[in-house]
GULOVO-326542 format. One record per residue: residue number from 1; residue in three letters; x, y negated, z of N, C-alpha, C in turn. Coordinates in nm, 3 decimals, decimal comma. Atoms other than C-alpha are relative to their C-alpha. Layout:
% residues N
+-----+-----+---------+---------+---------+---------+---------+---------+---------+---------+---------+
:   i :  aa :     n_u :     n_v :     n_w :    ca_u :    ca_v :    ca_w :     c_u :     c_v :     c_w :
+-----+-----+---------+---------+---------+---------+---------+---------+---------+---------+---------+
: NUM : ALA :       X :       Y :       Z :       X :       Y :       Z :       X :       Y :       Z :
...
+-----+-----+---------+---------+---------+---------+---------+---------+---------+---------+---------+
//
This chain:
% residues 126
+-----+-----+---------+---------+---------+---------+---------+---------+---------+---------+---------+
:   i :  aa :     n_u :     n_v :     n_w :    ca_u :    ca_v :    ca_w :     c_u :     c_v :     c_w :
+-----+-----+---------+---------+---------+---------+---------+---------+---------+---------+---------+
:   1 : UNK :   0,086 :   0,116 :   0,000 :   0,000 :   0,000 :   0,000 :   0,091 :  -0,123 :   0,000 :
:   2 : UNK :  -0,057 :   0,120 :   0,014 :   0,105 :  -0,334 :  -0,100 :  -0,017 :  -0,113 :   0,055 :
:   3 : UNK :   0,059 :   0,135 :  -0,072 :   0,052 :  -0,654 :   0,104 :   0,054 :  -0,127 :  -0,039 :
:   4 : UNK :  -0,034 :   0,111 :   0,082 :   0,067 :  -1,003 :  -0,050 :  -0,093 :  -0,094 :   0,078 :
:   5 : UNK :   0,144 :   0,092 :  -0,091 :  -0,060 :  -1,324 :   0,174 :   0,071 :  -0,145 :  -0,035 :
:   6 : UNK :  -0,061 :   0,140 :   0,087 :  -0,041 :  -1,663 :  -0,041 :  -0,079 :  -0,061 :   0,053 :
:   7 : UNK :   0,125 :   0,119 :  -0,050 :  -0,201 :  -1,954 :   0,171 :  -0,078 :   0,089 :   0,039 :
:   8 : UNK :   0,101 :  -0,051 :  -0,062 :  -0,492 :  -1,847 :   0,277 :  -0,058 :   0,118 :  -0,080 :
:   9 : UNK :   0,042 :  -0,087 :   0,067 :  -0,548 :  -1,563 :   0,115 :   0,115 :   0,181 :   0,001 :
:  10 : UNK :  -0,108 :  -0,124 :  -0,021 :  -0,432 :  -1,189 :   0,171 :  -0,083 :   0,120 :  -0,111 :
:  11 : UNK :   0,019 :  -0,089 :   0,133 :  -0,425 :  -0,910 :  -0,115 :   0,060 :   0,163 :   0,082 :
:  12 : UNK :  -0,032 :  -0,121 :   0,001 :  -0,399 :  -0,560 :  -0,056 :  -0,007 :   0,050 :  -0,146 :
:  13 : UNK :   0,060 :  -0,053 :   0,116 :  -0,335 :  -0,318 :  -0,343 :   0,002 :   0,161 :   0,011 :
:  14 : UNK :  -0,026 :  -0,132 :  -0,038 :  -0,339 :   0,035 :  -0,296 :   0,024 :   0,118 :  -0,105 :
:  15 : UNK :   0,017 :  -0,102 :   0,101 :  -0,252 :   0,343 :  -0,532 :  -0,100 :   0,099 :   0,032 :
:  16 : UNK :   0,089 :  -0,114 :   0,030 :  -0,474 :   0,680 :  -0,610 :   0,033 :   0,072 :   0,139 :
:  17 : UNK :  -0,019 :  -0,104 :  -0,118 :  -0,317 :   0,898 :  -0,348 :  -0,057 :  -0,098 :   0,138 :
:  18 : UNK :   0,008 :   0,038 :  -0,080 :  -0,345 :   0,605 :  -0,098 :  -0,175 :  -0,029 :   0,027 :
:  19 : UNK :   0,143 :   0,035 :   0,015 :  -0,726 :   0,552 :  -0,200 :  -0,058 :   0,121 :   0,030 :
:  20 : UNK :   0,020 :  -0,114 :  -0,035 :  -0,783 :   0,922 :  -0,137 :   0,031 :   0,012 :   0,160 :
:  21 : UNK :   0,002 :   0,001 :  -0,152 :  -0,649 :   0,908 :   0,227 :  -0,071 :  -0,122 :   0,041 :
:  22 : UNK :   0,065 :   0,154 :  -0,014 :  -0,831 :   0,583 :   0,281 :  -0,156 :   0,083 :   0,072 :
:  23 : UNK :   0,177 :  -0,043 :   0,019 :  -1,211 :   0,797 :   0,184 :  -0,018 :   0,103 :   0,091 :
:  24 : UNK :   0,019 :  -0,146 :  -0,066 :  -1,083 :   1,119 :   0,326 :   0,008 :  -0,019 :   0,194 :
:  25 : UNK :  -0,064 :   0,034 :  -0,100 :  -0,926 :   0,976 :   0,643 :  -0,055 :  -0,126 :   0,078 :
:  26 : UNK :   0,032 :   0,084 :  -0,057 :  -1,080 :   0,680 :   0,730 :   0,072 :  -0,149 :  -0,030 :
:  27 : UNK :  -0,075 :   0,110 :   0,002 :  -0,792 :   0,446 :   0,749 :   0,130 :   0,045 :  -0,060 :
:  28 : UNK :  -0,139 :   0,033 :   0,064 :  -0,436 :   0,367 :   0,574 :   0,051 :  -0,087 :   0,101 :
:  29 : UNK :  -0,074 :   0,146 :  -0,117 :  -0,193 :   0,154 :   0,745 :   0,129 :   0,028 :  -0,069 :
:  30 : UNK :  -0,113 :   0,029 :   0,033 :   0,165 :   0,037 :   0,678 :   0,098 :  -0,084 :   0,130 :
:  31 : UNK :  -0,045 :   0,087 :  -0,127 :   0,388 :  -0,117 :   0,935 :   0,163 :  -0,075 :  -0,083 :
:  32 : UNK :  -0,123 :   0,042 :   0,062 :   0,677 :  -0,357 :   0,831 :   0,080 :  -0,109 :   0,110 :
:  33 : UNK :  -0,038 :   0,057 :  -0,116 :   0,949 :  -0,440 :   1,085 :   0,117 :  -0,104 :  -0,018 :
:  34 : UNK :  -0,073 :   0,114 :   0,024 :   1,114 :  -0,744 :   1,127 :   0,080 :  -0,088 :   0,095 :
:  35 : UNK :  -0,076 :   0,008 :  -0,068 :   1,350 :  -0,712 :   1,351 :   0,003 :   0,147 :   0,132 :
:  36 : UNK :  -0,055 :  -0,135 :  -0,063 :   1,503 :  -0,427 :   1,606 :  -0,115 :  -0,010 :   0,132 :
:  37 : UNK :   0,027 :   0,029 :  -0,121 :   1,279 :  -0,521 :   1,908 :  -0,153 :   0,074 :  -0,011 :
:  38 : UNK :   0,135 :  -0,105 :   0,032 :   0,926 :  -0,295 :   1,943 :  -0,100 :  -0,130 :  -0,010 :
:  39 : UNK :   0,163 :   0,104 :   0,039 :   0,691 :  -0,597 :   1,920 :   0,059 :  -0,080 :  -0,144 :
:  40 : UNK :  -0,047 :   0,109 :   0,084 :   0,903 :  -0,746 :   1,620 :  -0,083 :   0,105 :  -0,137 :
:  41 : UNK :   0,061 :  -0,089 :   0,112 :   0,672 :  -0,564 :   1,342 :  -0,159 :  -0,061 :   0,004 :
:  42 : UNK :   0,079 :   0,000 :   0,067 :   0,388 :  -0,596 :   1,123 :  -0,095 :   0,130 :  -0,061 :
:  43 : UNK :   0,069 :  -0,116 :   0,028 :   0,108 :  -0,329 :   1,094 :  -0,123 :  -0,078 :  -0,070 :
:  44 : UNK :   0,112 :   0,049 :   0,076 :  -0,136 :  -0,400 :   0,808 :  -0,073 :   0,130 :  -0,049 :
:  45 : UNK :   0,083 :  -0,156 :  -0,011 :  -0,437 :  -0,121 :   0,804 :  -0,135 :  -0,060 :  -0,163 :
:  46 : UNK :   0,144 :   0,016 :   0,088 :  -0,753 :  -0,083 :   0,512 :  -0,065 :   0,127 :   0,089 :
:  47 : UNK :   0,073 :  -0,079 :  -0,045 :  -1,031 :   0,090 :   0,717 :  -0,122 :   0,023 :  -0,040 :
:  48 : UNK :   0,149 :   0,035 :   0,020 :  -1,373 :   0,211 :   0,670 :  -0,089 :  -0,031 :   0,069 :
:  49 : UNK :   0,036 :   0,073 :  -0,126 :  -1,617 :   0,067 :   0,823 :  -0,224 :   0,081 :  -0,002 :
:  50 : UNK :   0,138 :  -0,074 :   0,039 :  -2,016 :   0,174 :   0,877 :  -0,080 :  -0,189 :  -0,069 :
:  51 : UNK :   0,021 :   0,116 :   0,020 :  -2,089 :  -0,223 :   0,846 :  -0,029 :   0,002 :  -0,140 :
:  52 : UNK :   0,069 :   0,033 :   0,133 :  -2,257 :  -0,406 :   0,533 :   0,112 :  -0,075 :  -0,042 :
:  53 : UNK :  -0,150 :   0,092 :   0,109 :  -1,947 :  -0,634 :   0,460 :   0,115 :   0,021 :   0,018 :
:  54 : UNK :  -0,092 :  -0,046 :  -0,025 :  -1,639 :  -0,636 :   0,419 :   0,080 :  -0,062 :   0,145 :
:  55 : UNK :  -0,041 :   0,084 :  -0,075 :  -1,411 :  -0,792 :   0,712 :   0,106 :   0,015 :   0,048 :
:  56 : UNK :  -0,114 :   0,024 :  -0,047 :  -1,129 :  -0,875 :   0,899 :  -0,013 :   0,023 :   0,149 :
:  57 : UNK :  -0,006 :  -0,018 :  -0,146 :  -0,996 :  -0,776 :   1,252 :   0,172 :  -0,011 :   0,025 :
:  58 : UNK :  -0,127 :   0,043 :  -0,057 :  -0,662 :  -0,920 :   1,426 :   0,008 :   0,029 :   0,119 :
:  59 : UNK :  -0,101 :   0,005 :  -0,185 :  -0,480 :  -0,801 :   1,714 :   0,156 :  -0,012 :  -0,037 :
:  60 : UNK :  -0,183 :   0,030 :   0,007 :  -0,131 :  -0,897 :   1,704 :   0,042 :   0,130 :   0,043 :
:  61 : UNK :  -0,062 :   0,076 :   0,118 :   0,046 :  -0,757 :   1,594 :  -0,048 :   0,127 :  -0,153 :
:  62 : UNK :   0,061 :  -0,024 :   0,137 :  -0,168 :  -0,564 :   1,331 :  -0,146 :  -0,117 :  -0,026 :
:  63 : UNK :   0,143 :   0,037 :   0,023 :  -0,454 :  -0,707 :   1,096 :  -0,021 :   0,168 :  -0,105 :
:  64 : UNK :   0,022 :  -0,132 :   0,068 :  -0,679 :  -0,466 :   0,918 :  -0,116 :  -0,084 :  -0,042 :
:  65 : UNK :   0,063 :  -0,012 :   0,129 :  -0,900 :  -0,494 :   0,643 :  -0,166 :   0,100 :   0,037 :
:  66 : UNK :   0,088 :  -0,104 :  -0,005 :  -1,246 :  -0,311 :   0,700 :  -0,099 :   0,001 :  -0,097 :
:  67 : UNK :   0,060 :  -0,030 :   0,094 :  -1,439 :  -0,169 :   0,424 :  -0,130 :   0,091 :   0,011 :
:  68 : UNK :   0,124 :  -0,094 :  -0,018 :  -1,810 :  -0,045 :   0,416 :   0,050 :   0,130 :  -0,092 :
:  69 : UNK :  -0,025 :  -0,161 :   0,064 :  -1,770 :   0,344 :   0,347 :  -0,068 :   0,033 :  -0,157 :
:  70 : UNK :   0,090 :  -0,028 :   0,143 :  -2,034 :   0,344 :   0,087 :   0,029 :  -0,094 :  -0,120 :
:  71 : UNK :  -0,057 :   0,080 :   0,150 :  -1,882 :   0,049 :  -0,140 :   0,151 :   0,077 :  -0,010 :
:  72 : UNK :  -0,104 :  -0,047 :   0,001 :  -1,506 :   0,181 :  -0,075 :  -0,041 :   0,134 :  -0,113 :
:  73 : UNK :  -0,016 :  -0,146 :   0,043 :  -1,637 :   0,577 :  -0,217 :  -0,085 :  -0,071 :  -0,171 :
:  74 : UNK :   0,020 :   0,054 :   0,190 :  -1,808 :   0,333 :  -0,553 :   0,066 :  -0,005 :  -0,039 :
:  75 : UNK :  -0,135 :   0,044 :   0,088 :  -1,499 :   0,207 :  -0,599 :   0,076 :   0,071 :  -0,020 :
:  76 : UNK :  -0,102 :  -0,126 :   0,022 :  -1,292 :   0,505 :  -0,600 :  -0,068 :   0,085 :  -0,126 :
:  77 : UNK :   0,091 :  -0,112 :   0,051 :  -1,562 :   0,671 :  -0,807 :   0,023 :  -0,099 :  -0,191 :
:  78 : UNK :   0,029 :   0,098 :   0,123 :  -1,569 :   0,356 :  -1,082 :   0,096 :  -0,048 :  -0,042 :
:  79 : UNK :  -0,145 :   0,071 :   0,093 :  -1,406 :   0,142 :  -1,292 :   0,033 :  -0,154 :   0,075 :
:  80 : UNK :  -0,008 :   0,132 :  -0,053 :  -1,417 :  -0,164 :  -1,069 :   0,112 :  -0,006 :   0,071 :
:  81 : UNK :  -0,143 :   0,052 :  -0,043 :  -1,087 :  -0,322 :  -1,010 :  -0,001 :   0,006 :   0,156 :
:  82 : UNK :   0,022 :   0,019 :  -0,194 :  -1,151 :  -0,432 :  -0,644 :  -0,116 :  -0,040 :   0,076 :
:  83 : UNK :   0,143 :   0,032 :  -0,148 :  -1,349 :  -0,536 :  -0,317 :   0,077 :  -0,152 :   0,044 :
:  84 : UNK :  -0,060 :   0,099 :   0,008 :  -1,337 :  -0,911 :  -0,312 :  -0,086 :  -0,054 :   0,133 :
:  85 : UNK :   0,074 :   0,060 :  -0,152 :  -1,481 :  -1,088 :   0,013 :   0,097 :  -0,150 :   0,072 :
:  86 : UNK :  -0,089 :   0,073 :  -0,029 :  -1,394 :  -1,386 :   0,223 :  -0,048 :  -0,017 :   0,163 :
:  87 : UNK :   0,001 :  -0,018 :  -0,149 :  -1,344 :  -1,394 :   0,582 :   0,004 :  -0,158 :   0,073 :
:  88 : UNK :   0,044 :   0,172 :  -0,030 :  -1,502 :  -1,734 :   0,777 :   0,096 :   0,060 :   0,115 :
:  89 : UNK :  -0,034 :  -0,019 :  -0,073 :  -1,257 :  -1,820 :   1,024 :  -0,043 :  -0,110 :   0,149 :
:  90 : UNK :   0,076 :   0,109 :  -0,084 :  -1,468 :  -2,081 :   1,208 :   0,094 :  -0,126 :   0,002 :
:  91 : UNK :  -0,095 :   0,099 :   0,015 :  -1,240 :  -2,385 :   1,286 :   0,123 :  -0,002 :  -0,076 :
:  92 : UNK :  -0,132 :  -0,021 :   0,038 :  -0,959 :  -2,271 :   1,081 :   0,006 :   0,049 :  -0,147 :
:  93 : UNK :  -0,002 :  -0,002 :   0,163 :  -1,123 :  -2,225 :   0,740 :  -0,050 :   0,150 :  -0,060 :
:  94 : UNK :   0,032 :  -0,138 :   0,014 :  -1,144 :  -1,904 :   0,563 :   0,141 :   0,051 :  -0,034 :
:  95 : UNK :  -0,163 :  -0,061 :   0,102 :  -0,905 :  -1,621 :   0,427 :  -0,117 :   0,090 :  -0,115 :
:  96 : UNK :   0,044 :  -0,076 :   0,129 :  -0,958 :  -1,463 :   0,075 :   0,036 :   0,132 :   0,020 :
:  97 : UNK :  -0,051 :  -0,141 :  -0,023 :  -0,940 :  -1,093 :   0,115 :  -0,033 :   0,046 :  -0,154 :
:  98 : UNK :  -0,023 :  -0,065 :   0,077 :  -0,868 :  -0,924 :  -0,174 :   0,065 :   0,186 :  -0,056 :
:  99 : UNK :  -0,022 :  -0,129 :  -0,071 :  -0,859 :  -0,539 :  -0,209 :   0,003 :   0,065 :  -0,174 :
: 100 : UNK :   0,038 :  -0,045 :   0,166 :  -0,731 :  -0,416 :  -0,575 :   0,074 :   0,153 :   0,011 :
: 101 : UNK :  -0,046 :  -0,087 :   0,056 :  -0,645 :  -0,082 :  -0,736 :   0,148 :  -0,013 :  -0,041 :
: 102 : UNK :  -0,142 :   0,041 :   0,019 :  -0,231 :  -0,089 :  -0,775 :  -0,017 :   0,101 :  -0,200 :
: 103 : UNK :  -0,037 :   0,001 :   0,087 :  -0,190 :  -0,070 :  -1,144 :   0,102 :  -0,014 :  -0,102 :
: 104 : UNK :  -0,130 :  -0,021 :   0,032 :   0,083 :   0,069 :  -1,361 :  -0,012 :  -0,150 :  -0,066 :
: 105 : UNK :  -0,049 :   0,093 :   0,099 :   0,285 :  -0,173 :  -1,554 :   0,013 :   0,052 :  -0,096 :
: 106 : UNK :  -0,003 :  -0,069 :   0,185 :   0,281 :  -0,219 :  -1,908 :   0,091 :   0,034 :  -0,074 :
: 107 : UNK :  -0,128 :  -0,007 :   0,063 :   0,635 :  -0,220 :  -1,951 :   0,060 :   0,128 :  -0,006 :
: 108 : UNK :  -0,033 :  -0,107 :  -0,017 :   0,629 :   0,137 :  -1,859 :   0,171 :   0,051 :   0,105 :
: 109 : UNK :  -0,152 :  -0,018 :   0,006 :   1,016 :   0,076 :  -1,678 :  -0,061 :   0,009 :   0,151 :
: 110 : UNK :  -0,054 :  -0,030 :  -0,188 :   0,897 :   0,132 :  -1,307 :  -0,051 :   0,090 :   0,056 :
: 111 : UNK :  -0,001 :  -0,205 :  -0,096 :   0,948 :   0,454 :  -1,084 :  -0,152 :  -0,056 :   0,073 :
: 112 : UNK :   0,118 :   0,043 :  -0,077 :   0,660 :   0,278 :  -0,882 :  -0,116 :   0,092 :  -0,059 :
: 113 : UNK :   0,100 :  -0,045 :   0,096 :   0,420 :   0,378 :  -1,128 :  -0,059 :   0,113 :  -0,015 :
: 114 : UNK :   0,084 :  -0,131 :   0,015 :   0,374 :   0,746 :  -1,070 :  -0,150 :   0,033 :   0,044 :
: 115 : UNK :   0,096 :  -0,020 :  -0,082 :   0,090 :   0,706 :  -0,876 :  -0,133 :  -0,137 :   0,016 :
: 116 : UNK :   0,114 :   0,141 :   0,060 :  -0,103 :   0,414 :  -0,997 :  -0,126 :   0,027 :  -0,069 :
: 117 : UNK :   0,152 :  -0,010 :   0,092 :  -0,423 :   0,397 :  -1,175 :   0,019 :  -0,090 :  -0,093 :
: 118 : UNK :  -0,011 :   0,066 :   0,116 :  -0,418 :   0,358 :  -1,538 :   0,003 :  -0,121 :  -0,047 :
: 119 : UNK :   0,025 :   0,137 :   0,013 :  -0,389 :   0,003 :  -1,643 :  -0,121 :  -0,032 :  -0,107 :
: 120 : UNK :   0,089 :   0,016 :   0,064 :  -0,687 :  -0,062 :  -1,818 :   0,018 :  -0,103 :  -0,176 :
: 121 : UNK :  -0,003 :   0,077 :   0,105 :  -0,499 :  -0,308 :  -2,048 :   0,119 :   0,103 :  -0,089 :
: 122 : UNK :  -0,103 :  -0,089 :   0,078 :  -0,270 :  -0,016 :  -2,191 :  -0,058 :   0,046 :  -0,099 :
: 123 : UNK :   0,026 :  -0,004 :   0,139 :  -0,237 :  -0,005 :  -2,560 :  -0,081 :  -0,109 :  -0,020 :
: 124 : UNK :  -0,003 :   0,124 :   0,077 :  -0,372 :  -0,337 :  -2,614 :   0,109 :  -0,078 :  -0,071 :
: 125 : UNK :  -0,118 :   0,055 :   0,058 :  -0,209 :  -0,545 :  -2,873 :  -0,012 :  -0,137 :  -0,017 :
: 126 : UNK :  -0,001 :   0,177 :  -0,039 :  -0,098 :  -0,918 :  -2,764 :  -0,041 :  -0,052 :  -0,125 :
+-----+-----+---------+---------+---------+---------+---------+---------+---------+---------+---------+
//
């Protein structure tokens, strides 16, 4: 799983295998540490959720992502890129949550790629 947070706005992207433990399992997570000390880390989770929307939940020092079960198993099932939503943060604005399918590149040159979902724009011609 990939995590990307520009301004106000945070992107997850996830591959096939990771979208499969997601439906089967409940939750994904990633932890990214940033420095030697046990609280110096970053745990970013996609969960399912029984809820109607999508949403956000912070405890320091993870956030997580929660996804109604029954849109998450559409989207695995379909052709729809992602789960787009935006999280009110009351005095402090919103964040853009963004939740896409990790998609090969077109350039075909990265190991990444084994495990991606087809790019939909492959074999188009610029």
């Amino acid at each position: 799983m990939k995590l990307r947070i520009n301004g106000n706005s945070l992107r997850l992207r996830i591959t096939r295998s990771e979208l499969d433990a997601l439906i089967f399992n409940g939750r994904i997570e990633e932890t990214t540490w940033l420095g030697s000390g046990a609280d110096c880390r970053l745990t970013y989770a996609l969960e399912l959720s029984d809820g109607d929307d999508v949403t956000l939940r912070c405890v320091p020092p993870e956030i997580a992502v929660l996804v109604p079960s029954g849109e998450a198993a559409k989207w695995r099932n379909g052709d729809q890129v992602g789960i787009y939503a935006t999280a009110e943060l009351g005095p402090c604005g919103s964040l853009e949550l963004v939740i896409e399918k990790d998609f090969a590149c077109l350039d075909r040159s990265d190991e990444d790629d084994i495990d991606t979902f087809p790019n939909p724009l492959a074999g188009a011609v610029c």
